[in-house]
N, C-alpha and C positions, 0 to 999 in steps of 0.2 A: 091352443086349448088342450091337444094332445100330449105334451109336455108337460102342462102344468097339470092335468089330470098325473100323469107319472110320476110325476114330480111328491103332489100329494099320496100317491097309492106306497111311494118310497119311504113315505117320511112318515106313514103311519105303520108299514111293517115293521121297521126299526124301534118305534116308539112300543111295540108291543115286547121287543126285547129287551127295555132297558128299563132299571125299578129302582127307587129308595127304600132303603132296610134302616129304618129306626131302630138304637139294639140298646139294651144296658143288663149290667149284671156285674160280676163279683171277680176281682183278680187274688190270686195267693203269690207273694211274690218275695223274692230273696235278694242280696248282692250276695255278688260272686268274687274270688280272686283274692285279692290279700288281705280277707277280711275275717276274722274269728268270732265264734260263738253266736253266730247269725242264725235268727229260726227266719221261720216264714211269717208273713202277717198279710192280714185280711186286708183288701181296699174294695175299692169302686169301682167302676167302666160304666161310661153312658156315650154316645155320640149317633152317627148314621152314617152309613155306606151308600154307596152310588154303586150299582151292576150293568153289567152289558153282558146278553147272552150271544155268540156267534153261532152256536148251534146248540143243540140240544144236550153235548156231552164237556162243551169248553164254552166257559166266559171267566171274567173279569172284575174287579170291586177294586173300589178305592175310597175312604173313607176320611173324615172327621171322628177322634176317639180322647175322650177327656178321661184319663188312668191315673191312679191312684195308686203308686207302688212304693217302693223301697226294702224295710226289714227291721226287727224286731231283734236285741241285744240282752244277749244273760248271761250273770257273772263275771264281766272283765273286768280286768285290773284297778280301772276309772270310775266304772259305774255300775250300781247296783240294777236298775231298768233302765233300756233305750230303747226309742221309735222314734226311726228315720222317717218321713213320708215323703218321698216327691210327689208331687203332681206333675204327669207330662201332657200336653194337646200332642197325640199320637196320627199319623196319617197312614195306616195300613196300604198296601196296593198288592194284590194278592191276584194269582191264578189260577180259577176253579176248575178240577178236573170231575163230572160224575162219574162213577161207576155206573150206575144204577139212578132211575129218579129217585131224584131229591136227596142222595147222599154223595156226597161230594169231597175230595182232600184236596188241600190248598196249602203256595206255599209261594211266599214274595220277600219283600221289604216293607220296614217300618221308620221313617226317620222320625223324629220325638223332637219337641222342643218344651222344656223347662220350664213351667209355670211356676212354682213356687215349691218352698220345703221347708218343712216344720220339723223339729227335733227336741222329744222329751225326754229328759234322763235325770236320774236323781246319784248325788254324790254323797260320797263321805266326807263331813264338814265341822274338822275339832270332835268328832267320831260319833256326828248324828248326821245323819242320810235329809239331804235338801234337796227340792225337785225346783228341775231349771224348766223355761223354754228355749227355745231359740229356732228364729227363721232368717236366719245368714245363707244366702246361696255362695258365698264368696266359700272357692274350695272344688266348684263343681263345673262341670263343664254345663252351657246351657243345649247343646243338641248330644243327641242320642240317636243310636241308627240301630236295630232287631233285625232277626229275621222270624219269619211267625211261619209256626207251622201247624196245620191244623186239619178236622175236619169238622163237617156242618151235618147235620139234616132236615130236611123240611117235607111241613107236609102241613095243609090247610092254610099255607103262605107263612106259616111258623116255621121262622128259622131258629136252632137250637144251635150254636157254636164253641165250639171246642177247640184252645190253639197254645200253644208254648211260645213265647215270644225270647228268642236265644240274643241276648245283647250280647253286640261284637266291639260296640268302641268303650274305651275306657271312659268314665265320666268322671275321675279322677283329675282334676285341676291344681292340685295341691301334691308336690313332691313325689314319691318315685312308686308311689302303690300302684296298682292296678284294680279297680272296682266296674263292675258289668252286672247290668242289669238283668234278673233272672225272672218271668213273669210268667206263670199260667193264669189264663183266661179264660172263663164260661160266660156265655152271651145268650139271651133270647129279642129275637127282633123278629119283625112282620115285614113281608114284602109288599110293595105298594107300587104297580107296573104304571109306566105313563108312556 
């Protein structure tokens, strides 16, 4: 009985350090590398994190992340407007450091995998401008690897986060460019302790 009292007194200290962070919010995001005339464009982020606190100035998250990135094209030689968009299911796994409660930097990996990619662009056609679609992934690689770097703050269980996510692999599938994903990230999520 003395065991399994411990046993329970263990397994409810732990449970008190470990939460789900529901989050969504807004990424601005670019390709990188051998790529011209690329602006920035607006996407998405929705998904939820998993945390483990070890102590009070170091824990842990790893997450499910549904993002919305690619980039935004003007004046090249092909086409008058383009918008790239991938969608990646993202899995952040970060190391939080506080400073201070409840403000904390953090800095890990991100491996991505491919969901889908839609591309609008309109051409010159017998010299009047026609808008195409196209959601071909053929050309792209289907994973992606980041590293995110960032910081948070919270307070009232509202987490506000803040993060650059720096693509390191080519997602170029198609001949000899190099293209890398360039994504800033703003998040609001509630901590939910179990």
């Amino acid at each position: 009985m003395m065991i399994a009292a411990l046993m329970v007194a263990t397994l409810s200290a732990n449970a008190q350090n470990m939460f789900v962070k529901p989050m969504v919010g807004g990424t601005l995001s670019t390709l990188t590398g051998d790529t011209e005339n690329t602006k920035m464009r607006l996407g998405l982020v929705a998904g939820a994190e998993f945390g483990y606190m070890f102590n009070d100035n170091f824990g842990a998250t790893a997450g499910l992340l549904v993002s919305m990135q690619g980039s935004n094209f003007k004046d090249t030689d092909y086409t008058k407007d383009e918008s790239s968009t991938l969608t990646y299911l993202n899995i952040p796994m970060l190391a939080n450091y506080y400073i201070f409660p409840g403000f904390a930097i953090k800095a890990g990996i991100q491996p991505g995998f491919l969901l889908s990619y839609k591309r609008k662009f309109s051409e010159n056609i017998d010299g009047h401008w026609e808008d195409f679609d196209s959601s071909d992934k053929d050309g792209l690689k289907t994973l992606d690897l980041s590293i995110p770097l960032g910081v948070s703050y919270e307070f009232s269980d509202f987490v506000i986060d803040a993060r650059y996510n720096l693509g390191v692999l080519n997602i170029n599938d198609h001949g000899s460019a190099t293209i890398r994903n360039s994504v800033i990230q703003l998040t609001v999520g509630y901590k939910i302790p179990f």
